[in-house]
N, C-alpha and C positions, 0 to 999 in steps of 0.2 A: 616230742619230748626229748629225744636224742639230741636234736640239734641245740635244746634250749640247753641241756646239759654240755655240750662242747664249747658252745659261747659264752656259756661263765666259767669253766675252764681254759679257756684261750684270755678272758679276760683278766683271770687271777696271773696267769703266767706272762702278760704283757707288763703289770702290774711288776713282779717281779722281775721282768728284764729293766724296767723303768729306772727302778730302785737301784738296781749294779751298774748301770751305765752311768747314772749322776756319781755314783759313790766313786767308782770306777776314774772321771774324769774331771774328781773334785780335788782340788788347790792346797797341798800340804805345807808348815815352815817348820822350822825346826833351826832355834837358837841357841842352844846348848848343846854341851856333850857331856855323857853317861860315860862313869868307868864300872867294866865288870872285870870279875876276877876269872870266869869262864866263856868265852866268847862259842856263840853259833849262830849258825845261819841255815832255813829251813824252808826248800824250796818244794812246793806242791804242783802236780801236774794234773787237770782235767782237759782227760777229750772227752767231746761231745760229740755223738756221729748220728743227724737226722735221717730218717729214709722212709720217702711217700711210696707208696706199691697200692697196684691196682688189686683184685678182689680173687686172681691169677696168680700172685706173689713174683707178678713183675716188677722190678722196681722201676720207677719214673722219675722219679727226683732222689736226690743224695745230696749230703754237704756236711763238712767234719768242722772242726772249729776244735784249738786249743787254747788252754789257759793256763797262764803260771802263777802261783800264790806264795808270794813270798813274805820270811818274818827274820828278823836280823837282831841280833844281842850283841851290838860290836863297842869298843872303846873308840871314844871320838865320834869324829864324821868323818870317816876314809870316803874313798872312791871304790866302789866294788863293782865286781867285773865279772857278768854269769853270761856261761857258756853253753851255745846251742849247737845242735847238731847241724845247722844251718850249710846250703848245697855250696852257697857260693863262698863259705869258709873252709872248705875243704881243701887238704895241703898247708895250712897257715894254720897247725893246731899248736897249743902252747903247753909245751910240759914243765909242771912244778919239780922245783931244783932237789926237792924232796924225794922225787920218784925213783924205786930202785930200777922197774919197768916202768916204762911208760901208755898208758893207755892209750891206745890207739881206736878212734872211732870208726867203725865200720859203713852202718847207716846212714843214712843223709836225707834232709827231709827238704823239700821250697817252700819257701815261707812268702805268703802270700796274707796282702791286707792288714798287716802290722799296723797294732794301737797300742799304747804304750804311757805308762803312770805317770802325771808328771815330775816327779823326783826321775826319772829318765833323761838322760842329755842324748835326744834325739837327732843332733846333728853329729854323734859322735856314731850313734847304728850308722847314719844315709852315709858319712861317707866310708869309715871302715868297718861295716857291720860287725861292731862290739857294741855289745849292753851293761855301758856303764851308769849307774847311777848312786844317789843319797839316799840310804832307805831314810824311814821313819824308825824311831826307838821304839823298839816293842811294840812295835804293829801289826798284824795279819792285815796284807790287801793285796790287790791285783795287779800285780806286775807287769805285765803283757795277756796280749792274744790276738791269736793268728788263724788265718784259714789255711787246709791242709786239700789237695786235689785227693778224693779216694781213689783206689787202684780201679779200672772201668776192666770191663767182662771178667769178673770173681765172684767166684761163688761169697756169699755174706756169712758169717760167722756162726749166726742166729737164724732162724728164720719162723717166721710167723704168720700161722695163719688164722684168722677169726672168721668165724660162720654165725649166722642168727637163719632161726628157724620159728616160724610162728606157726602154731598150730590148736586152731582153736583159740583158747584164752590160758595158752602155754604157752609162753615166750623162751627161748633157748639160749644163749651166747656161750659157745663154745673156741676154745683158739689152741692151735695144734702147733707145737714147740720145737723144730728139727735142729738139731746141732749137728750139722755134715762132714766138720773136721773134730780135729784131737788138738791135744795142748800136746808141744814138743819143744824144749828150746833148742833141738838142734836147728831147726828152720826160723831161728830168729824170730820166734814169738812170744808174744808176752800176755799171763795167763789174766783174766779179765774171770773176777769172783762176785758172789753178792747180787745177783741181776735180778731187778725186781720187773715186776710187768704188772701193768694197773688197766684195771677195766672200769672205763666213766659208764656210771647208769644213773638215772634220771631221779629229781629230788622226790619224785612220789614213789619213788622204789626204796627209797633210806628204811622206813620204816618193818620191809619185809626183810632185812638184814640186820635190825638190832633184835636185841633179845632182854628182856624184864630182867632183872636182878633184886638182889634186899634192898641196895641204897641205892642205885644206877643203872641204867643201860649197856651193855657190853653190848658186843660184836660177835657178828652168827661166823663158828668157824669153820672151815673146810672139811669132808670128811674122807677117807682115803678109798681110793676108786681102785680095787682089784677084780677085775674080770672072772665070772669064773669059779669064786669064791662069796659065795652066802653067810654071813654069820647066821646062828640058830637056824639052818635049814629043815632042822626036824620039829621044829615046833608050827612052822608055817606051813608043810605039805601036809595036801588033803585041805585045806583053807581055799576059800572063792575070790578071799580077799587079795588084791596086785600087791607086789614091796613098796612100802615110801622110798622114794628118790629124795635124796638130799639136797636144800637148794644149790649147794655150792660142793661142787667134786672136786677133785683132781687123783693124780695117776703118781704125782711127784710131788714133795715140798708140802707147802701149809698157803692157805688163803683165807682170809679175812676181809671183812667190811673195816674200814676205817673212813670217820668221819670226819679227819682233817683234810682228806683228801678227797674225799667226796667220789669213790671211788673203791674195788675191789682189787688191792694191790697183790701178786705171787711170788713168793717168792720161791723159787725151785735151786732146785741144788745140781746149776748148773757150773761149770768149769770149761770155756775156751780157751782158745787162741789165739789172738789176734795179731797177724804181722805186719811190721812196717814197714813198708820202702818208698823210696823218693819217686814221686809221681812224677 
């Protein structure tokens, strides 16, 4: 039943890669031009960093991938011109006539497997890696994305480990959460908030995680795991009876069944670090 549940999850999120990559590599025109009385431009960054690890918290496989999402409010159709950290533009950086100081880039990343929106003039990256293109008027879409080499022998940011124990007709799924560094920006890192972590369990388990309501079903929530500490312990000693265990603990944060996800998402209230440097 695990695997049936991983394979409609692997299906739904194939599905969804589906969907971005047509959308992604789909044919834009644009024959007019817009005036605005306030011009911006609004560029978005997702990394994505996969990693397979054996049941040791070895890891086996890695691979980062980034995306840029861009949205533009500009008068006319200029030609615009966005600037990456890129290895082999370093020394050739361009500073605005505006600048009292000038920014100086530190980092440098190699940009590897570039795919690119077609409002992009692609022969203008291959021969002088600049990213000139024609956005769309008030559009959200995906501008670029690139593969990034992770750093090799580093300790990982996060780390996780999941255990299942069956005993009897008690099934257990437990996963142990280490965060080995600190957030500092003096070592050029950048803080990473919000981290949710999702546990897929099986469609015949939905039912022992919603809970009756007057008009609906809600979702069974977490309840807080302190060692050590009994609520009402003086009403239960001298009792034969064991404590109820809750189906769903944790130690930090809040977790819940949600059924869009088909899946018991944590969210913990963690705070990294994650650094960059050129692989």
């Amino acid at each position: 039943m695990f695997q049936r549940c991983i394979i409609q999850q692997l299906g739904v999120t194939h599905a969804f890669q589906v969907v971005e990559d047509a959308l992604f590599h789909l044919q834009i025109h644009r024959d007019r031009a817009l005036t605005y009385k306030t011009e911006e431009i609004q560029v978005t960054v997702h990394d994505e960093f996969v990693v397979e690890q054996d049941k040791t918290g070895h890891v086996c496989k890695q691979k980062a991938r980034v995306r840029l999402f861009f949205l533009a409010f500009v008068t006319g159709m200029p030609d615009i011109e966005v600037g990456v950290n890129d290895l082999t533009r370093q020394g050739k950086e361009v500073v605005g006539r505006y600048d009292i100081l000038p920014v100086v880039t530190e980092e440098w990343i190699r940009l590897e497997n570039c795919e690119f929106h077609s409002c992009v003039m692609q022969e203008e990256f291959e021969n002088n890696r600049i990213i000139k293109l024609h956005p769309p008027d008030a559009c959200l879409f995906e501008l670029m994305r690139f593969r990034i080499r992770p750093p090799r022998a580093r300790e990982l940011p996060l780390q996780l480990k999941a255990v299942m124990r069956v005993a009897s007709r008690h099934v257990e799924l437990r996963g142990d959460v280490l965060v080995p560094g600190y957030h500092s920006r003096k070592h050029g890192q950048v803080p990473c908030e919000d981290i949710q972590i999702r546990f897929p369990i099986p469609e015949c388990w939905v039912y022992l995680f919603r809970v009756e309501k007057h008009f609906r079903y809600g979702a069974l929530k977490s309840a807080a795991r302190r060692p050590g500490k009994i609520k009402g312990l003086e009403r239960i000693i001298g009792t034969a009876q064991p404590l109820d265990q809750s189906l769903i603990e944790v130690s930090a944060g809040q977790a819940k069944y949600e059924h869009a996800y088909n899946r018991i998402p944590h969210d913990g209230p963690f705070h990294i670090g994650v650094q960059r440097e050129p692989a």
